[in-house]
N, CA and C of each residue as an Amber inpcrd file, in Angstrom:
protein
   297
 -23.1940000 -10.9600000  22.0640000 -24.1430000  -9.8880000  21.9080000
 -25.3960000 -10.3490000  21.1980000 -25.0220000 -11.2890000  19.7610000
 -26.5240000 -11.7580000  19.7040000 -26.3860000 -13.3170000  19.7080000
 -26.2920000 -13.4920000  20.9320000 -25.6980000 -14.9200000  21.2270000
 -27.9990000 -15.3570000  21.2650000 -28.3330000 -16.4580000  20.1090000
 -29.3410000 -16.4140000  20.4680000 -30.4040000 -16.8320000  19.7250000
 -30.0680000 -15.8490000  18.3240000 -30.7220000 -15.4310000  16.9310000
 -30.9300000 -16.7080000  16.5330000 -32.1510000 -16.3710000  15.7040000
 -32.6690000 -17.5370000  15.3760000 -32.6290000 -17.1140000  13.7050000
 -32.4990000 -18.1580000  12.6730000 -32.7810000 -17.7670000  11.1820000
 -34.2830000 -18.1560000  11.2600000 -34.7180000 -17.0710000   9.8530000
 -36.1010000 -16.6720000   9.9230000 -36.0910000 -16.8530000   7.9880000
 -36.7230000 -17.5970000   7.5720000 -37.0810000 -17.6050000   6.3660000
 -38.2970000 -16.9050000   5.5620000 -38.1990000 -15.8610000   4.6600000
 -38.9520000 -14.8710000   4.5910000 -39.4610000 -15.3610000   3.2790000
 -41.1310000 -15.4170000   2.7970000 -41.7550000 -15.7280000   1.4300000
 -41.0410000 -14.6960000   0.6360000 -40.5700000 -15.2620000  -0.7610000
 -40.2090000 -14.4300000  -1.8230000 -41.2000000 -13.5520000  -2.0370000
 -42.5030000 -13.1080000  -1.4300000 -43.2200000 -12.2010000  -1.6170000
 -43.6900000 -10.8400000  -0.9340000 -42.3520000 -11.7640000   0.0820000
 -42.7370000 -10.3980000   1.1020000 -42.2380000  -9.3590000   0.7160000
 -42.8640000  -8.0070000   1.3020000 -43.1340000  -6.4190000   1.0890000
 -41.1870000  -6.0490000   0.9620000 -40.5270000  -5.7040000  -0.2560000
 -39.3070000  -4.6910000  -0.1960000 -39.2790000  -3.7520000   0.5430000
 -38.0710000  -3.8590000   1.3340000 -38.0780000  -2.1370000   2.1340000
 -36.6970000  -1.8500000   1.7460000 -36.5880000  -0.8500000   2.2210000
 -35.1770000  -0.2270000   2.1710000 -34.6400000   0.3260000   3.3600000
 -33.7210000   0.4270000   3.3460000 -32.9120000   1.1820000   4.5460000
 -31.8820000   2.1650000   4.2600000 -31.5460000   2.9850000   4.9330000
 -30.1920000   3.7230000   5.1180000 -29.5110000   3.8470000   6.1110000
 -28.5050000   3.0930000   6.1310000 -27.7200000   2.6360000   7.4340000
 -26.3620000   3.4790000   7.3300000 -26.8850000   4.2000000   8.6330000
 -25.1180000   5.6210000   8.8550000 -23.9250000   5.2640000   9.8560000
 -22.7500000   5.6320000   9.3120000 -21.8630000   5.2800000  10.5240000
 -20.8850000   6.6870000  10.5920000 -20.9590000   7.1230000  11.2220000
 -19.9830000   8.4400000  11.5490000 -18.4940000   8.0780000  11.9930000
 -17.2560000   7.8040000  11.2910000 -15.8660000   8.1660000  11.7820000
 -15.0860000   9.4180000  11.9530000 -14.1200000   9.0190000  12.9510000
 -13.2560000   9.8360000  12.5050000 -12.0500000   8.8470000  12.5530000
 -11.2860000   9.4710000  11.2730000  -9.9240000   8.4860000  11.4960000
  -8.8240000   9.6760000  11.9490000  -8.2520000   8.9860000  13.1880000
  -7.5750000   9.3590000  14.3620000  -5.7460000   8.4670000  13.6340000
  -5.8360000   7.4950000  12.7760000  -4.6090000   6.9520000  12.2530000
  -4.8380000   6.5660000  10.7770000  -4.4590000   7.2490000  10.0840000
  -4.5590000   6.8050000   8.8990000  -3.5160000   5.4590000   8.4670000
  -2.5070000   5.8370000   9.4290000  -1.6290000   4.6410000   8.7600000
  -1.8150000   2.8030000   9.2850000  -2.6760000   3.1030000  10.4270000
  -3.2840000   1.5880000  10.9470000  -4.5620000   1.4190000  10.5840000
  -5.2980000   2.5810000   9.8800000  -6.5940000   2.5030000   8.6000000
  -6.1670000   1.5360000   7.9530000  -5.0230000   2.1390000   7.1760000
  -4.2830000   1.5010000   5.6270000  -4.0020000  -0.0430000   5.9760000
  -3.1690000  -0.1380000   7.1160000  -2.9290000  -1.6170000   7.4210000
  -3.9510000  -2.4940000   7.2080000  -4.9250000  -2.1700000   8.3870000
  -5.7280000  -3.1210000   8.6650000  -6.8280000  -3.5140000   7.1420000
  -6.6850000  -2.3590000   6.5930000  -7.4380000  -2.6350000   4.9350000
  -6.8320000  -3.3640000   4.1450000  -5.4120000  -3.6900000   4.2920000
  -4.1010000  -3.6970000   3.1800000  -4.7780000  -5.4240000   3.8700000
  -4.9410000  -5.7160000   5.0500000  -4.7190000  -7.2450000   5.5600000
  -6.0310000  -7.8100000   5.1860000  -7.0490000  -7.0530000   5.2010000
  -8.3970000  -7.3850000   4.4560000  -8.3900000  -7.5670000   3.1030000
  -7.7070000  -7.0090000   2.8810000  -8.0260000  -6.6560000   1.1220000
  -7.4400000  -8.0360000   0.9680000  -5.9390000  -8.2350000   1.3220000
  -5.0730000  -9.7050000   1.4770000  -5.8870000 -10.7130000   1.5340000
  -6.5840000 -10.8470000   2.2860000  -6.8530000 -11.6940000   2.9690000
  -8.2860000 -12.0850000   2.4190000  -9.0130000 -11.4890000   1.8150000
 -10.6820000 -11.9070000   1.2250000  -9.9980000 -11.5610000  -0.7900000
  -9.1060000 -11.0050000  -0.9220000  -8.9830000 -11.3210000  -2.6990000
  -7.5550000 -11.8040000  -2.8200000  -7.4730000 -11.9990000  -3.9930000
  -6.3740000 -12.9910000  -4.2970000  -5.4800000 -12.1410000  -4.9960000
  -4.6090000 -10.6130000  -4.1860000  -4.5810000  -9.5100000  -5.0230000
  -3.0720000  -9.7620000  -4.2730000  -2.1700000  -9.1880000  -5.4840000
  -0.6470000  -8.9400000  -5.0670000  -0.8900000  -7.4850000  -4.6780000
   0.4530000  -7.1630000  -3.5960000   0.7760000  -5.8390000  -3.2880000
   0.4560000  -4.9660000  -3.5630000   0.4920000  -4.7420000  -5.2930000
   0.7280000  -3.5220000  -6.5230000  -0.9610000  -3.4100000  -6.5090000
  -1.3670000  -4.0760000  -6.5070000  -2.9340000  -4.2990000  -6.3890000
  -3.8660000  -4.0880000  -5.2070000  -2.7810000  -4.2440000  -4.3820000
  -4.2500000  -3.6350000  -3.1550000  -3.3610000  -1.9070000  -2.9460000
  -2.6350000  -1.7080000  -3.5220000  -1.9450000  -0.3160000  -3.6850000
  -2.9070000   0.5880000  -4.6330000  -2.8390000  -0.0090000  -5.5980000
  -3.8760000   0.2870000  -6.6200000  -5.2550000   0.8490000  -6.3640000
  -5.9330000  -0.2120000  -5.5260000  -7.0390000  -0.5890000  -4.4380000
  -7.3160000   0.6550000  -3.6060000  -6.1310000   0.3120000  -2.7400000
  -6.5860000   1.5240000  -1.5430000  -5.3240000   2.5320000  -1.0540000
  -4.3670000   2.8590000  -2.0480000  -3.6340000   3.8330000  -2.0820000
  -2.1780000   3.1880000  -1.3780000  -0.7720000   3.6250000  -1.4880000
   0.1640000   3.6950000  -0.6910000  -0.2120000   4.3170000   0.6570000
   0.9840000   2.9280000   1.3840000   0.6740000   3.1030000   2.9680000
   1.0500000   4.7590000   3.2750000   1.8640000   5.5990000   2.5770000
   2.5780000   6.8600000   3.1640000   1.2840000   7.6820000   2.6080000
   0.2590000   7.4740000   1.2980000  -1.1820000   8.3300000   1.4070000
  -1.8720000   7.2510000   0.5720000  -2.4220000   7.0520000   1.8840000
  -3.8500000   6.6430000   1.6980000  -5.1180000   6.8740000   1.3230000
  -5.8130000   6.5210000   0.3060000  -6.9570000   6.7940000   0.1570000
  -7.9850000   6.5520000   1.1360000  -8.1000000   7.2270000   2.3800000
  -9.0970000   7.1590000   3.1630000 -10.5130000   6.4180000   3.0700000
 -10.7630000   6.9570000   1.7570000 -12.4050000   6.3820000   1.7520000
 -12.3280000   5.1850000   1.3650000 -11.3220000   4.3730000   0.1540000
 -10.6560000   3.0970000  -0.3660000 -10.9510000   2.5680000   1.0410000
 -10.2710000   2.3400000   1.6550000  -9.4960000   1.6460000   2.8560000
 -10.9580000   1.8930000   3.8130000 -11.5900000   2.5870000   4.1500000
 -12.7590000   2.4620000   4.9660000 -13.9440000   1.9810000   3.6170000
 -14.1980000   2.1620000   2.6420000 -14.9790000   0.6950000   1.6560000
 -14.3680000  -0.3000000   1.9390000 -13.4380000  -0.5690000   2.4270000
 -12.5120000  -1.8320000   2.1100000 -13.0370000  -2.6260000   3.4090000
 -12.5190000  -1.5960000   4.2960000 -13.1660000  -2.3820000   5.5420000
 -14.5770000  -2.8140000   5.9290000 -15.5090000  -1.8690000   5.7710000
 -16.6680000  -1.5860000   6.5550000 -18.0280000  -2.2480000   5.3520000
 -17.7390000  -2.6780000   4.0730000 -18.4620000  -2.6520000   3.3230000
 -18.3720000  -4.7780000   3.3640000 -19.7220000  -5.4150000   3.5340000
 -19.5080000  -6.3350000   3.2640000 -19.6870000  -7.2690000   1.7170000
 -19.3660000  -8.2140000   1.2510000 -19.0820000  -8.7720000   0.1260000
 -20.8430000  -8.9000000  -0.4060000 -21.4600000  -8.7350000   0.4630000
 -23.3190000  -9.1540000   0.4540000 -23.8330000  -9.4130000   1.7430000
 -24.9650000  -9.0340000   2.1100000 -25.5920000  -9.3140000   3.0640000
 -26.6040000 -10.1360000   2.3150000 -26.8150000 -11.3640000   2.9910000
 -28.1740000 -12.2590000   2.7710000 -29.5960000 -11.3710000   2.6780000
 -30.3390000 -12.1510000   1.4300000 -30.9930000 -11.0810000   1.4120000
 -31.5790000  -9.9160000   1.1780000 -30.6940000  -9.3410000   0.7710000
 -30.1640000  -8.0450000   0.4020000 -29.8860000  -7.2910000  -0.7780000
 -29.9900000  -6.0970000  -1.4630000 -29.2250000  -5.6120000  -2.3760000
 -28.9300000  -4.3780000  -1.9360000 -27.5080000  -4.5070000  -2.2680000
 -26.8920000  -2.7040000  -1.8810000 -27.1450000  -2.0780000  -3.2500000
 -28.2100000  -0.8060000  -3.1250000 -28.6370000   0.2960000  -3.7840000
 -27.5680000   1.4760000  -4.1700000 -26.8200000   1.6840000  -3.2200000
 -25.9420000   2.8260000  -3.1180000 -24.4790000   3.0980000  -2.1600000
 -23.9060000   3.3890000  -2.3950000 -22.6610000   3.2530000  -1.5170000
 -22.1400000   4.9970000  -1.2420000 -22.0630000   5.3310000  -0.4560000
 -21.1640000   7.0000000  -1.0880000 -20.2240000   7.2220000   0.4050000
 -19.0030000   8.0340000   0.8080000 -18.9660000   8.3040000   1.7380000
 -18.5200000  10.1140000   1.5380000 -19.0700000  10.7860000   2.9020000
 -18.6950000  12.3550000   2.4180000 -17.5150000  12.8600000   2.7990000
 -16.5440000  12.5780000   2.0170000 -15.3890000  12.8540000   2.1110000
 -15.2740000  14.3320000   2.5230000 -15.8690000  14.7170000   1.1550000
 -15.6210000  16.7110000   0.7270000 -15.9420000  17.3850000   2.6260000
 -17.1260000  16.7450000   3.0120000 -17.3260000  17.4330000   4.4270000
 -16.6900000  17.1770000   5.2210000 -15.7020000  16.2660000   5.4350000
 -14.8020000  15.6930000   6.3130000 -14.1200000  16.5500000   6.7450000
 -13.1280000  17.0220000   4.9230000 -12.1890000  17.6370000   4.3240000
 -12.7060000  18.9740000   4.6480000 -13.7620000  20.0380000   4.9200000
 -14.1460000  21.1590000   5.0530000 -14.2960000  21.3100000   6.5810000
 -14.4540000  20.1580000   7.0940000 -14.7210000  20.6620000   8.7900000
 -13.4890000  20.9610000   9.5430000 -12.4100000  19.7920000   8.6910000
 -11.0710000  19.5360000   9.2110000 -10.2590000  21.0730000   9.0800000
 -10.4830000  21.8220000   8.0270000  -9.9850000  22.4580000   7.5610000
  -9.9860000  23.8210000   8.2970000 -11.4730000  24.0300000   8.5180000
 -12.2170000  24.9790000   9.5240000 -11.6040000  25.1650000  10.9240000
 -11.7030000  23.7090000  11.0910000 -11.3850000  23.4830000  12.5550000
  -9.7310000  23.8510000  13.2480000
């Protein structure tokens, strides 16, 4: 897909911008959420069991938003500073509810 890209070296003086970058889910499995976070979490820290439990909740309840930070959030982008992190749980939780 970006089979291609070229690196681009930018003067330490160039103009700051910012961004706000959105991603809309829905989680359809919470319990292959949890996995696939539980194997990330494994797998990029040097964390026992009790610790990525800790982290991002028991596989039987999961902390949803844990486990999607876990996944979707990277360690740093080049470049970069992350300003803010949030996800809207509460509206998730109110539409679901409605619905």
């Amino acid at each position: 897909m970006f089979d291609g890209l070229e690196t681009t070296v930018v003067a330490a003086d160039a103009p700051v911008m910012e961004f706000e970058f959105r991603l809309k889910l829905r989680v359809e499995c919470p319990a292959a959420l949890w996995q696939a976070a539980a194997r990330h979490c494994a797998s990029h820290i040097d964390a026992s069991m009790d610790d990525i439990v800790e982290l991002i909740g028991p596989q039987e309840d999961p902390s949803i938003a844990d486990c999607l930070m876990a996944l979707a959030l990277p360690a740093r982008i080049a470049g970069c500073t992350m300003t803010n992190v949030s996800i809207d749980a509460e509206g998730a939780l109110a539409r679901r509810d409605d619905g």
